[in-house]
C-alpha positions as YAML, in Angstrom:
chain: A
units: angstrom
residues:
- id: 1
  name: UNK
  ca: [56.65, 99.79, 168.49]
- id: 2
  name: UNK
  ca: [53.98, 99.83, 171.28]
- id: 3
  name: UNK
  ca: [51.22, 97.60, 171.66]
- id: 4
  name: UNK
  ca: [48.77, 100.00, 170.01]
- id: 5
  name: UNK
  ca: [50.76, 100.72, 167.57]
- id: 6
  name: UNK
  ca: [51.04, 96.95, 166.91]
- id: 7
  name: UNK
  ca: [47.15, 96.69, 167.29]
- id: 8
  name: UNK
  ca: [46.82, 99.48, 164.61]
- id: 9
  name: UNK
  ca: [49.46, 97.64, 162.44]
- id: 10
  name: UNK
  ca: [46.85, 94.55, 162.00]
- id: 11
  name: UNK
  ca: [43.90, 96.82, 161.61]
- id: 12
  name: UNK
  ca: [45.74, 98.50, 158.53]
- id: 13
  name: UNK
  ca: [46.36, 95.05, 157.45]
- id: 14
  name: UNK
  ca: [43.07, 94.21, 157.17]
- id: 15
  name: UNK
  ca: [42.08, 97.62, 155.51]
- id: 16
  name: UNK
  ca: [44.89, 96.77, 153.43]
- id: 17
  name: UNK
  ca: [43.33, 93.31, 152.88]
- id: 18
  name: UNK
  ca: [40.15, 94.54, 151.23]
- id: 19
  name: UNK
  ca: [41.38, 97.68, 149.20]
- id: 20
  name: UNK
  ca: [44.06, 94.83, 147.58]
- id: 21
  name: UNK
  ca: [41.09, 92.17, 147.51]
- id: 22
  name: UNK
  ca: [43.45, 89.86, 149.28]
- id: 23
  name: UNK
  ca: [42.51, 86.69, 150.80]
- id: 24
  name: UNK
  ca: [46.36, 86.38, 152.02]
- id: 25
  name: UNK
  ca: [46.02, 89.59, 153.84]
- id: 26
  name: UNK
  ca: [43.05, 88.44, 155.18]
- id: 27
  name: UNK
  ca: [44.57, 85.40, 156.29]
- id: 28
  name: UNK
  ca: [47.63, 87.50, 158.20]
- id: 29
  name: UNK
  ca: [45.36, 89.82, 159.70]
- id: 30
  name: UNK
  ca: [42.76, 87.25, 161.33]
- id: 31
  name: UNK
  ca: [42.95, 84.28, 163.68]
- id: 32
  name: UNK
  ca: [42.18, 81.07, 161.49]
- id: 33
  name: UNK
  ca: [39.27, 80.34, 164.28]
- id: 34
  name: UNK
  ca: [37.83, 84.06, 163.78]
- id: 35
  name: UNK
  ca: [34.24, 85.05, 163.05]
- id: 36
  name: UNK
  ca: [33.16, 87.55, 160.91]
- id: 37
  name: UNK
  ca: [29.13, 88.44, 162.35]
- id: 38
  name: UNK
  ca: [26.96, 90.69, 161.66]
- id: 39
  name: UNK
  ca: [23.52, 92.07, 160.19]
- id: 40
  name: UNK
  ca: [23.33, 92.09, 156.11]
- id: 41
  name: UNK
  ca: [20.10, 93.33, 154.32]
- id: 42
  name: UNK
  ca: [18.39, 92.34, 157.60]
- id: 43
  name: UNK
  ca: [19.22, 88.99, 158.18]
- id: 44
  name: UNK
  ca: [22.34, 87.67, 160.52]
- id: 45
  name: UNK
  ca: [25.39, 86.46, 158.76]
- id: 46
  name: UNK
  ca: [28.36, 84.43, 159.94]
- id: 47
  name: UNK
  ca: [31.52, 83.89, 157.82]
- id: 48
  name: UNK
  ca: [34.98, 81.98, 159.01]
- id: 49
  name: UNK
  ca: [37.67, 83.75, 158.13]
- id: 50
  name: UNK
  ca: [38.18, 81.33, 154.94]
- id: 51
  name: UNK
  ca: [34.40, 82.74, 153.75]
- id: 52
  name: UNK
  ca: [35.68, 86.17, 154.19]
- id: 53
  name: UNK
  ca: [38.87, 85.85, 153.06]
- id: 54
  name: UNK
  ca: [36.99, 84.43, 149.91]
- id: 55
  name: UNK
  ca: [34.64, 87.26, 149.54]
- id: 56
  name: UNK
  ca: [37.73, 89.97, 149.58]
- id: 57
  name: UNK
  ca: [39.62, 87.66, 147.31]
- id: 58
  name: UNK
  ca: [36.81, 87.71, 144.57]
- id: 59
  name: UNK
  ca: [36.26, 91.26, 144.57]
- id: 60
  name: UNK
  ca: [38.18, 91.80, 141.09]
- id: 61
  name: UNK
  ca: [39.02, 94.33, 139.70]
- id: 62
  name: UNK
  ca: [39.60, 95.39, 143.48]
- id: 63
  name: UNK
  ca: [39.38, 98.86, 144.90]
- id: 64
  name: UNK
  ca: [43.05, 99.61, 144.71]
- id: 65
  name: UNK
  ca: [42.74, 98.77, 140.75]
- id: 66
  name: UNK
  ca: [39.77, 101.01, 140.01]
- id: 67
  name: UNK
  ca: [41.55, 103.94, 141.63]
- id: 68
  name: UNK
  ca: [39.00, 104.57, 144.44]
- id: 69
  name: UNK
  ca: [40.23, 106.07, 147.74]
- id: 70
  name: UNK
  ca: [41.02, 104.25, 150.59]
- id: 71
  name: UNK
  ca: [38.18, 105.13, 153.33]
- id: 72
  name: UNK
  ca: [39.02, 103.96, 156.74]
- id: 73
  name: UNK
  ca: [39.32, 104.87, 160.67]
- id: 74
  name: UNK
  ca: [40.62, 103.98, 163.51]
- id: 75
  name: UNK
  ca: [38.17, 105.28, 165.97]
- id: 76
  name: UNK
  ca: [39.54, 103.33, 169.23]
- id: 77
  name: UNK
  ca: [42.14, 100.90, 170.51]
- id: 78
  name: UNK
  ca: [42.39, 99.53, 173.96]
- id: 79
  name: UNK
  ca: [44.77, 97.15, 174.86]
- id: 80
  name: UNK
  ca: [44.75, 94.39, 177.83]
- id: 81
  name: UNK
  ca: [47.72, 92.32, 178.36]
- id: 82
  name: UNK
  ca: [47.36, 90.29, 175.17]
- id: 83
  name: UNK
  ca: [44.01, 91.04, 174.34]
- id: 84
  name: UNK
  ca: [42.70, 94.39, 172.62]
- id: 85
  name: UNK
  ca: [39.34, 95.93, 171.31]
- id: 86
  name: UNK
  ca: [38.58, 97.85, 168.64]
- id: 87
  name: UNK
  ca: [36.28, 100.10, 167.26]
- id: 88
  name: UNK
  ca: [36.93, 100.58, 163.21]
- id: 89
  name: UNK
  ca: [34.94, 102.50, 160.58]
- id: 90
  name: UNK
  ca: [36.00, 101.61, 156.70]
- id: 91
  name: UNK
  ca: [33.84, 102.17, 153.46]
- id: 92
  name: UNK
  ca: [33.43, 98.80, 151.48]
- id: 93
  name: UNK
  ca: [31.53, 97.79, 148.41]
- id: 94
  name: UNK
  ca: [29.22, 100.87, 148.98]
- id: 95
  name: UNK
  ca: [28.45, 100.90, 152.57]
- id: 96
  name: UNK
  ca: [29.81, 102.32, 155.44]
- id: 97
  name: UNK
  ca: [30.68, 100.07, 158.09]
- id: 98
  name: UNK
  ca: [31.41, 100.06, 161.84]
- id: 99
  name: UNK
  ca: [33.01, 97.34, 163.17]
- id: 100
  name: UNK
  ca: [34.17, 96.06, 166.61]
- id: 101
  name: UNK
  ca: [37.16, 93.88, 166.51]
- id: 102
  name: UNK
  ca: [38.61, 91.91, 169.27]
- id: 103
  name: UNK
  ca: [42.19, 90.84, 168.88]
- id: 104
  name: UNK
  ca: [44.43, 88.42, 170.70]
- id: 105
  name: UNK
  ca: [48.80, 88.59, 170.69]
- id: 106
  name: UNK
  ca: [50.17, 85.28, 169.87]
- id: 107
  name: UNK
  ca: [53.19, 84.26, 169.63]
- id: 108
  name: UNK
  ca: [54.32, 88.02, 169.48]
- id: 109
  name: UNK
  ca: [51.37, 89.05, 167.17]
- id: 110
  name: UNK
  ca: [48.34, 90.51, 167.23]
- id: 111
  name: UNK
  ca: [45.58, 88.81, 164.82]
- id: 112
  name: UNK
  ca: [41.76, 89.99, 164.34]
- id: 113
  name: UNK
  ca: [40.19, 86.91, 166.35]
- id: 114
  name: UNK
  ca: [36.62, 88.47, 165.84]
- id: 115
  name: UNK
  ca: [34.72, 91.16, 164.21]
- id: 116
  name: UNK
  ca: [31.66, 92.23, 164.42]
- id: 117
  name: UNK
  ca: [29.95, 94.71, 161.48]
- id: 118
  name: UNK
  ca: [27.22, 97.37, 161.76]
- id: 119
  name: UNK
  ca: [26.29, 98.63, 158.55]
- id: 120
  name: UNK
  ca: [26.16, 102.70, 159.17]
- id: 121
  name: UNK
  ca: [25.01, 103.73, 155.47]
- id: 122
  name: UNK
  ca: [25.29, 102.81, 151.82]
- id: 123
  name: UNK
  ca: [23.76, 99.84, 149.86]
...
């Protein structure tokens, strides 16, 4: 597998993470020290990756159960030794996001460190 693919591999697990509403997912796909920042209904929000990993664990019954479609996109990937960047876009709760992760290879894997959400649409 090459690095990008590897990269990609930990995006889809945190797509995977929210369709499933799972905070173990989330915990696989993201550096325990990650932040999760961003604008929400205009004011700036921070969440640890324990906060977010909450909020995708409560969402019950979760998108996978209520039969909605998965909505996501890769839209760039560019790795750096063992850091990459990149630019994701993924439906969620009714908006559209874009988000801008930055990921870090330890110990032979590559975990979300930070991410960074625009809301495009939706609400």
């Amino acid at each position: 597998m090459s690095e990008n693919q590897a990269v990609e591999s930990t995006i889809q697990l945190y797509f995977d993470s929210m369709y499933e509403s799972s905070k173990d997912m989330v915990d696989a796909a993201f550096h325990p020290s990650a932040k999760i920042t961003g604008i929400f209904a205009g004011e700036f929000h921070e969440m640890s990756r324990d906060e977010f990993g909450d909020l995708v664990g409560s969402q019950e019954p979760s998108p996978k159960e209520n039969g909605e479609t998965l909505m996501t996109e890769i839209l760039s990937v560019e790795v750096a030794g063992i850091t990459a960047g990149a630019r994701v876009r993924d439906e969620y709760l009714g908006f559209t996001f874009v988000d801008t992760l930055s990921l870090v290879k330890i110990d032979e894997n590559w975990v979300i460190y930070n991410k960074l959400f625009h809301i495009e649409s939706g609400g």
